[in-house]
N, C-alpha and C positions, 0 to 999 in steps of 0.2 A: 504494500500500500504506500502510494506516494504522499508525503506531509509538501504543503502549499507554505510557505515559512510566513507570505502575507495574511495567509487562513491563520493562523496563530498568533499573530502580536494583533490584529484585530479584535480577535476573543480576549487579548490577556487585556486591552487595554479595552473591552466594553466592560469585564467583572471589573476591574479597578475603578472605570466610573462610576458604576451601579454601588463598589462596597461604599466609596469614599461619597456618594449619596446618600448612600444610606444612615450612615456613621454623622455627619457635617449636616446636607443641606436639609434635612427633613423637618426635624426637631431642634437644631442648634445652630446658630448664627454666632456671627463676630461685628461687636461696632466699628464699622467704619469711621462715622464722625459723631457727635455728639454738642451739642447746645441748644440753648434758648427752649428748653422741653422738650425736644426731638432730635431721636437718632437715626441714623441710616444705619442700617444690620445688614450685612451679606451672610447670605442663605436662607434657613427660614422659608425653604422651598413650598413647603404644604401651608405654611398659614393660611390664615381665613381674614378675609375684612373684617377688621372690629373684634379680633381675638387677642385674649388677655397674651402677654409675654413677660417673662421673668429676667427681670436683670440681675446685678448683682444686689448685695445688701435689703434684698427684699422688696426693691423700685420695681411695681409693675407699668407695665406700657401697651397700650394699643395699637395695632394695627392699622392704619387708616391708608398708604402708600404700598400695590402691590406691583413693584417696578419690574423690568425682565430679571437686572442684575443683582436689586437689594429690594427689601424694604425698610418704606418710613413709617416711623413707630413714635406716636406722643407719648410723652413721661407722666405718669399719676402718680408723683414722689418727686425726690430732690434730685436733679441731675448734678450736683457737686462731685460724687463719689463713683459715678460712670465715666468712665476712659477708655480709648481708642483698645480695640483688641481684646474687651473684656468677653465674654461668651453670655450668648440671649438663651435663653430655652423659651420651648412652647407649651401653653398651658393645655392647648387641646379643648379650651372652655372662653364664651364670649363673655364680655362685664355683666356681671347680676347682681342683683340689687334685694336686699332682705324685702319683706312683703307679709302683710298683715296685720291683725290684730296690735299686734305687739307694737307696733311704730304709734299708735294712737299717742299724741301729748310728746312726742319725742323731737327733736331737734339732730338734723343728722345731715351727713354731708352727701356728697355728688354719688357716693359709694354705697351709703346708705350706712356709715357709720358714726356712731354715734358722738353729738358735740356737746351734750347740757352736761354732760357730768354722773348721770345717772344710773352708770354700769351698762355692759352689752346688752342688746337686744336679743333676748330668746325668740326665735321662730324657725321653723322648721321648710318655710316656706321662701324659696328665691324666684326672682323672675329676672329674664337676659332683658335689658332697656331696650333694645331694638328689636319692636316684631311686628309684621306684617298686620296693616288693621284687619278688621272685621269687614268681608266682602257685603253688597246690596241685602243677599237674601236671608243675612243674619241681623240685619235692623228692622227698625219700623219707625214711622215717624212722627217726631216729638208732637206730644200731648200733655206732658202733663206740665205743668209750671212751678218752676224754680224760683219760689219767691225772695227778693232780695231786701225787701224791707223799705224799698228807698221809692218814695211815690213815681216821680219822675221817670223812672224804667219801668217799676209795675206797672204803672199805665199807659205808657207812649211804647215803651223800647221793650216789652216784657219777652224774659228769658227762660227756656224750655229746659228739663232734664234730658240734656243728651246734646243740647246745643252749642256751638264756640262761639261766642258774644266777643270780642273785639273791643276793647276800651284804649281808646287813643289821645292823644293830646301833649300838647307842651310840658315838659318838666314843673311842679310846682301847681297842676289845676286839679288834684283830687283823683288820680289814677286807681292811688294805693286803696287810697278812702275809701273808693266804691266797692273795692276786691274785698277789703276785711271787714266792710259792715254786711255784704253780703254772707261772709262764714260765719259772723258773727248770729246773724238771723237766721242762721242752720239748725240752732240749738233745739233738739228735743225734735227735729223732721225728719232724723233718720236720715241724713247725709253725711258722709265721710271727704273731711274736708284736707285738702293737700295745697299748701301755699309755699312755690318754689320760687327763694329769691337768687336772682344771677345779677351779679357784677353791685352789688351794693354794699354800703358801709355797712361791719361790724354794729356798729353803733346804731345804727337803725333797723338790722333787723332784732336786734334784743331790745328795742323797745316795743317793738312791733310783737315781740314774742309773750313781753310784758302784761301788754295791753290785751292779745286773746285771752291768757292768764285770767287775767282780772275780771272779764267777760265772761268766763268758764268757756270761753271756744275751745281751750287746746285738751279737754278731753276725746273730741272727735276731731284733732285737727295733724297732721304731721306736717313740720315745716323743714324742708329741703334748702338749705345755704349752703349757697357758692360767689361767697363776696367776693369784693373786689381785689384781695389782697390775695386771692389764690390764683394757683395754676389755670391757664387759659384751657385745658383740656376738659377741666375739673369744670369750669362754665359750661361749656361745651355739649355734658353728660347731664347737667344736671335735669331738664326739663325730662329727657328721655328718664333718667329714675323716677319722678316724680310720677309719669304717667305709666311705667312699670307697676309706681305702688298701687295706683289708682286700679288697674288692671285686674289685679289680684279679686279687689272686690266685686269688680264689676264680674266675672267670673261665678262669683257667689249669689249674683242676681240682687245686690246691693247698688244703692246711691251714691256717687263720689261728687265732687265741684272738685278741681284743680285750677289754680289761678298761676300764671308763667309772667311774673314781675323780673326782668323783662323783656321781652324776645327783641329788642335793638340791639341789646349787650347781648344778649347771645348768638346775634348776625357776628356781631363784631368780634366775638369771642371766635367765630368760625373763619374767618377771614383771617386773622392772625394764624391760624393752625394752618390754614390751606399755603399762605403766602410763605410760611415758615418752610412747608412741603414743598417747597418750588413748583405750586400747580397755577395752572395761567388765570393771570384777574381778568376780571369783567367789566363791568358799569363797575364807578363807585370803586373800586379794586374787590368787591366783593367776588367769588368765584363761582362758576356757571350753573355751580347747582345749587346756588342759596335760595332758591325758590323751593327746592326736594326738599331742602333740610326743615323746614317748616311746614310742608305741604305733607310729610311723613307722621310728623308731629301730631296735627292737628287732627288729623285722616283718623286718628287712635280714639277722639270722641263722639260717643255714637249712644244711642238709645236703641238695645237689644229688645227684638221679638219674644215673644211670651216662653215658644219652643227650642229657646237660648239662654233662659234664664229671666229675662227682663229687663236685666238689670243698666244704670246711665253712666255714662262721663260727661258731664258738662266742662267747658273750658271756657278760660275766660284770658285767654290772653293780653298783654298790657305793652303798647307799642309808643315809644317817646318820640313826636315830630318837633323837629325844629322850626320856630318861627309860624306854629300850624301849617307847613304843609305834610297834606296830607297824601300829596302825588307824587314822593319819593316814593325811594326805589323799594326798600322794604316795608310800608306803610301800604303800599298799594299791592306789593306779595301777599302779603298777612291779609288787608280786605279782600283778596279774592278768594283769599283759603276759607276762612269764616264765612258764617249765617248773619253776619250784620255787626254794627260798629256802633258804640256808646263813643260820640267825640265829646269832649270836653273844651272849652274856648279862654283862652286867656280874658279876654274881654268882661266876660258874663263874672267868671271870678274875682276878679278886681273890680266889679260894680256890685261885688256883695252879695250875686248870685249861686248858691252852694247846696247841693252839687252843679256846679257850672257845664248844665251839659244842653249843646245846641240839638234842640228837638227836630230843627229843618234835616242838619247833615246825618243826624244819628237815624239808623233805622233797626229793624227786626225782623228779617227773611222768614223765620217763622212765625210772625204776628200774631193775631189773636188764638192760634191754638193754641197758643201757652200763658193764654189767661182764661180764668172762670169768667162766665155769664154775667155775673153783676158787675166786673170789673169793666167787661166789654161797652155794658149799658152805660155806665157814668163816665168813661174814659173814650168812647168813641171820637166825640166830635173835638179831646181838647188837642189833637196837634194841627187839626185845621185853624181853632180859632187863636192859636198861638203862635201860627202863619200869619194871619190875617192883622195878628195887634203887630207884630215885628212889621209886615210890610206899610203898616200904618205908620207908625212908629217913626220911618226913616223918610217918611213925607211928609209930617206935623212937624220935624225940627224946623222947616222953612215956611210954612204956613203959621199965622197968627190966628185967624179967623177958624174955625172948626165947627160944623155943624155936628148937631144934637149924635145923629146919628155914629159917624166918627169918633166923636167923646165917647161914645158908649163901646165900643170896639175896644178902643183907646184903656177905658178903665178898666171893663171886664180883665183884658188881657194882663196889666199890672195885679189884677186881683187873683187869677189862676198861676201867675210867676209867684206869688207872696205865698199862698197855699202848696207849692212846689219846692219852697225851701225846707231845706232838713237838717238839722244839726248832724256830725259826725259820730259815730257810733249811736246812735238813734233811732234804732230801727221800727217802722212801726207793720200791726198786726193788716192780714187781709183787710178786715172789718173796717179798721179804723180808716185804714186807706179811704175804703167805699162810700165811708159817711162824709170825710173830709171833703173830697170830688164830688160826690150825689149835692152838698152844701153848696162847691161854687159851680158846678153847672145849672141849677136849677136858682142862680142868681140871690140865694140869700144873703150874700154879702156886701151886695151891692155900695151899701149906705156905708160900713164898716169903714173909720179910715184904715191905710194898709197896717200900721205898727199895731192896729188890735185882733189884726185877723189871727194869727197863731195863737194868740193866747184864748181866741174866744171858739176855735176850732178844739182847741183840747179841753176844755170847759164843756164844749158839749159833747165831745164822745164821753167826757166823766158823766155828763148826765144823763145820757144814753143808756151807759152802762150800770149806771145804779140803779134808776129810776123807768128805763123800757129795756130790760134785758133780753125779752122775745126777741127784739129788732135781731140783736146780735145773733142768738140762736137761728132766729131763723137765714140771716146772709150763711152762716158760717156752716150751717147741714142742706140747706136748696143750693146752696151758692148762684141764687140768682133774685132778681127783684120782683116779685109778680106786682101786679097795678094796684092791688091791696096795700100791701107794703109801699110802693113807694108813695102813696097818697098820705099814709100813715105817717112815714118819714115826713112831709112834707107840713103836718102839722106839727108834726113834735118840732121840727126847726123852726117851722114860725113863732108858734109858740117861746122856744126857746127864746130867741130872737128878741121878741118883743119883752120879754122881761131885763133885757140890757139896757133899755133906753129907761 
């Protein structure tokens, strides 16, 4: 038998490929370079997008760069003590994030571990932060309503279990406000609430952490921080654990709100990573898929079919525009991914209007399904007639002369913006909402100057409530007004009325 000599050093040098594959590029890598949170590893053949890697001293890193010759891997730990040469191993396992029960009242990081001080988190339960949402024939669509406590959105802009509501606006006009009086009006509804801050002061979310505290929010509340003095990767992650935890429940056929303060900083938190990765900028230098990276996001809230459990994610993402616009490049990603946008106006704020939210540009793609019957009745006609006194409004500064008619526009309108304001942490009940509105749409405040309308509004739901408590009973078990009832209302407020003067 004759030996070919090229037949043989062909074989010897495919097994020597194959051993030194097997041994080097599968499971173990070497850094190439190393800074600013990110390495380039040669080898690391089989990685996966988004798989944990072991460096030394127990720094883990992600996979996000899967290049021919290396990949790029962001650092979730200190990059001080990694150096050229060091050896990577593969976890074989994506980031997951603890889940459950157990996170109720805890404070925890992008990892899901824990920052108040209070010992590890027992649960038995993990979830990877990146998963495919729930496809068409596993939802159904929103019904029922997610009350937030705050008139102004209950009635104009109302928000559904399962829907992503959009609160936008300038730095400084009540973003936060609306997010955490919203969890804070959770209490006792059977929703599981998750409030994930990215890129903000220490200092502010422990006040903020304070303040559910004292509320008794944060026994159904888990708050996810990833301030501004951490690692860019750690931003990056955080929104994706939050809506991991949120996941877990929704699974169980339970209620969640997730509120993402703020996904600007966390555009920007991805832009650094991607720019860091030497991948190519866009608009803005943000990079081509920062539109996926929230459109993934958001895709994850959903109100599930009965035959899936039931159960909601509502989102309430919080988007900071500069100068109010709102046709930037990430303001106008974010509106297209959500069911509608709560804007807030520097304007309306600084005139002492709080919550400062413009009723023209705000809307609610899922509208009145996600409000009850009596609320529809009293609340129908006020963002027309809130139209109507604004465009009045901006044609009376140069007219002196105004007929009867216009005066009437004119007042009513200043008289439904007075009944619209709401202190901070404030929240008020369905009912009271309905009595407040059923009040000024059916004009009984006409006469009222404006400084006594709040105080004589809560005067008469106190005597509402002590003196017709049917009323309540009955809004709060029909949840609707029949022509009985609202005839009724109609004398108890004149009535009422008439004993002030």
């Amino acid at each position: 038998m004759k030996i070919n000599s090229s037949e043989i050093s062909a074989l010897i040098k495919k097994q020597i490929e194959d051993f030194s594959h097997k041994v080097e590029s599968d499971d173990v890598g070497t850094v190439i370079t190393v800074g600013d949170g990110v390495a380039l590893v040669y080898g690391l053949d089989k990685a996966m997008l988004g798989e944990l890697v072991l460096f030394p001293n127990d720094v883990y890193g992600m996979v996000m760069n899967l290049e021919e010759e290396n990949v790029g891997c962001v650092l979730l730990g200190n990059d001080k003590e990694i150096k050229e040469g060091d050896l990577v191993r593969r976890t074989k396992s994506v980031v997951q994030v603890p889940t459950g029960d157990a996170l109720l009242g805890r404070v925890v990081n992008a990892l899901g571990q824990p920052l108040d001080g209070k010992g590890e988190i027992k649960t038995n339960t993990f979830r990877p932060t990146e998963v495919i949402a729930p496809g068409v024939m596993y939802r159904k669509s929103v019904d029922t309503p997610l009350q937030t406590g705050i008139k102004a959105i209950d009635a104009m802009i109302p928000i559904g279990r399962g829907q992503r509501e959009l609160i936008i606006g300038d730095r400084q006009t009540g973003k936060t406000a609306i997010a955490i009086d919203t969890i804070i009006n959770q209490k006792g509804k059977g929703v599981n609430c998750i409030y994930v801050a990215i890129g903000q002061k220490n200092s502010t979310v422990a006040s903020l952490v304070d303040k559910l505290k004292k509320s008794g929010a944060m026994e159904y509340t888990v708050v996810v921080s990833a301030t501004a003095s951490e690692l860019a990767p750690l931003l990056y992650l955080a929104p994706y654990s939050g809506m991991a935890m949120a996941e877990e429940w929704l699974s169980q056929g339970k209620d969640s709100l997730i509120v993402f303060d703020d996904l600007s900083k966390h555009a920007v938190s991805y832009r650094t990573l991607s720019l860091l990765l030497k991948r190519p900028s866009g608009r803005e230098a943000y990079p081509g898929d920062v539109f996926y990276l929230h459109s993934r996001l958001l895709e994850r809230a959903c109100k599930l079919n009965e035959e899936n459990g039931g159960g909601s994610i509502t989102a309430l993402p919080i988007i900071e525009t500069q100068a109010g616009d709102i046709s930037a490049y990430i303001p106008t990603n974010v509106i297209s991914i959500t069911d509608g946008q709560i804007f807030l106006m520097s304007d309306l704020f600084n005139a002492g209007q709080r919550p400062a939210i413009d009723s023209g540009l705000s809307v609610s793609r899922v509208g009145s399904a996600a409000q009850i019957k009596a609320m529809k009745q009293v609340a129908g006609s006020l963002k027309i007639e809130l139209a109507s006194y604004r465009e009045l409004q901006s044609f009376s500064q140069f007219g002196s002369d105004l007929d009867k008619e216009t005066k009437d526009v004119l007042n009513h309108g200043k008289i439904l913006m007075e009944v619209l304001k709401q202190n901070q942490y404030d929240t008020y009940s369905v009912d009271q909402q309905i009595i407040e509105l059923f009040a000024a749409k059916y004009r009984f405040l006409e006469e009222l100057p404006l400084e006594k309308i709040k105080p004589t509004l809560l005067k008469l739901y106190e005597h509402i409530k002590s003196s017709h408590s049917e009323v309540i009973k009955e809004i709060n078990e029909k949840k609707s007004l029949s022509d009985g009832l609202i005839e009724n209302l109609k004398t108890i407020i004149s009535d009422f009325i008439k004993t002030l003067n």
